[in-house]
N, C-alpha and C positions, 0 to 999 in steps of 0.2 A: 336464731336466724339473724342476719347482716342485714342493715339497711344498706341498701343498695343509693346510689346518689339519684335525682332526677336527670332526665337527659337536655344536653345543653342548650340541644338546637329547638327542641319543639314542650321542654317542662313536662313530659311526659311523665308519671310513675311506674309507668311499666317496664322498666331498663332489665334486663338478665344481662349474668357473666357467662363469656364463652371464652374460655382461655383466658388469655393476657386482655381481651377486651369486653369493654359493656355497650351493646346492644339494643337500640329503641327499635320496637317491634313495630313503632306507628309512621317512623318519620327513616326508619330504616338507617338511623348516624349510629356510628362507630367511634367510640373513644378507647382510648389504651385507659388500664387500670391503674396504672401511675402517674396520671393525670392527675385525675379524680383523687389521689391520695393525698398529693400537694394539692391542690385547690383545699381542700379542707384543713389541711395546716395551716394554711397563708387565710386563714378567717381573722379580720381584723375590725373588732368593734370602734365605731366612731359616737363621739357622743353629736349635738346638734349643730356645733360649728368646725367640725372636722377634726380635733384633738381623741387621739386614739386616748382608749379607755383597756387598763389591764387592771386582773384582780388587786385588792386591797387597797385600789383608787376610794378618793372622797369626790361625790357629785354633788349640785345644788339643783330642785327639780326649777325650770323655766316655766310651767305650766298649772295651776290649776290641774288637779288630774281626781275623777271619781271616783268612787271604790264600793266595787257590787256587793254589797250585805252591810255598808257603814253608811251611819249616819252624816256623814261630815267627806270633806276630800281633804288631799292629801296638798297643801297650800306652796303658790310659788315662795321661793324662797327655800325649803326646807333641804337642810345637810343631810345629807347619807353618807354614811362612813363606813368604808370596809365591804366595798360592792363585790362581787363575785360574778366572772363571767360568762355563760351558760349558752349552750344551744339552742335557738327555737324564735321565734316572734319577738317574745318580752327578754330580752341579752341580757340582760341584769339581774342579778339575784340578789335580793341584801334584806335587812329588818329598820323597818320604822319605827322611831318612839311615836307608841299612842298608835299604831296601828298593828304592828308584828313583822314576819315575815309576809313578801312580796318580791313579786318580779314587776320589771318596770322596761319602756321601751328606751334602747339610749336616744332616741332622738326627741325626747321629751329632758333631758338632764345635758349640764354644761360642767366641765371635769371643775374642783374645787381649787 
């Protein structure tokens, strides 16, 4: 099954295709399905002061950041190198020395 995108006007998840267009069954908007295809092309990860971030970038984390099941966080200052950039909440995929694999949010990292 296709994820379908949410709808523009009212964030709905309930959007179906009918033909060439998608559909909000709550707020009743109409988008063309070629919209929707570029909108998700044109995704462009920013890290925290606006400098676009693509795969194989190096970040430094700005933040303090905790980490659910360690003992310790993950300290400002620290390099990541060879980030990956990923779908969803946490846009960054990459591995830490001394923690492993992790996703990270870019607005917590400043491009290296």
């Amino acid at each position: 099954m296709s994820k379908l995108p949410k709808c523009p006007a009212c964030s709905s998840a309930y959007t179906y295709e009918d033909g060439t267009n998608f559909i909000c069954p709550e707020c009743a908007h109409e988008w063309p399905v070629a919209a929707a295809e570029e909108a998700v092309a044109e995704r462009v990860v920013r890290d925290a002061f606006g400098t676009e971030l693509k795969d194989g970038d190096s970040v430094t984390v700005i933040k303090d950041l905790k980490v659910k099941g360690a003992s310790s966080s993950v300290k400002v200052g620290t390099k990541v190198k060879n980030i990956r950039i990923v779908d969803g909440d946490h846009d960054i995929d990459c591995r830490i020395d001394g923690f492993g694999a992790m996703q990270l949010k870019s607005e917590f990292v400043k491009k290296a």
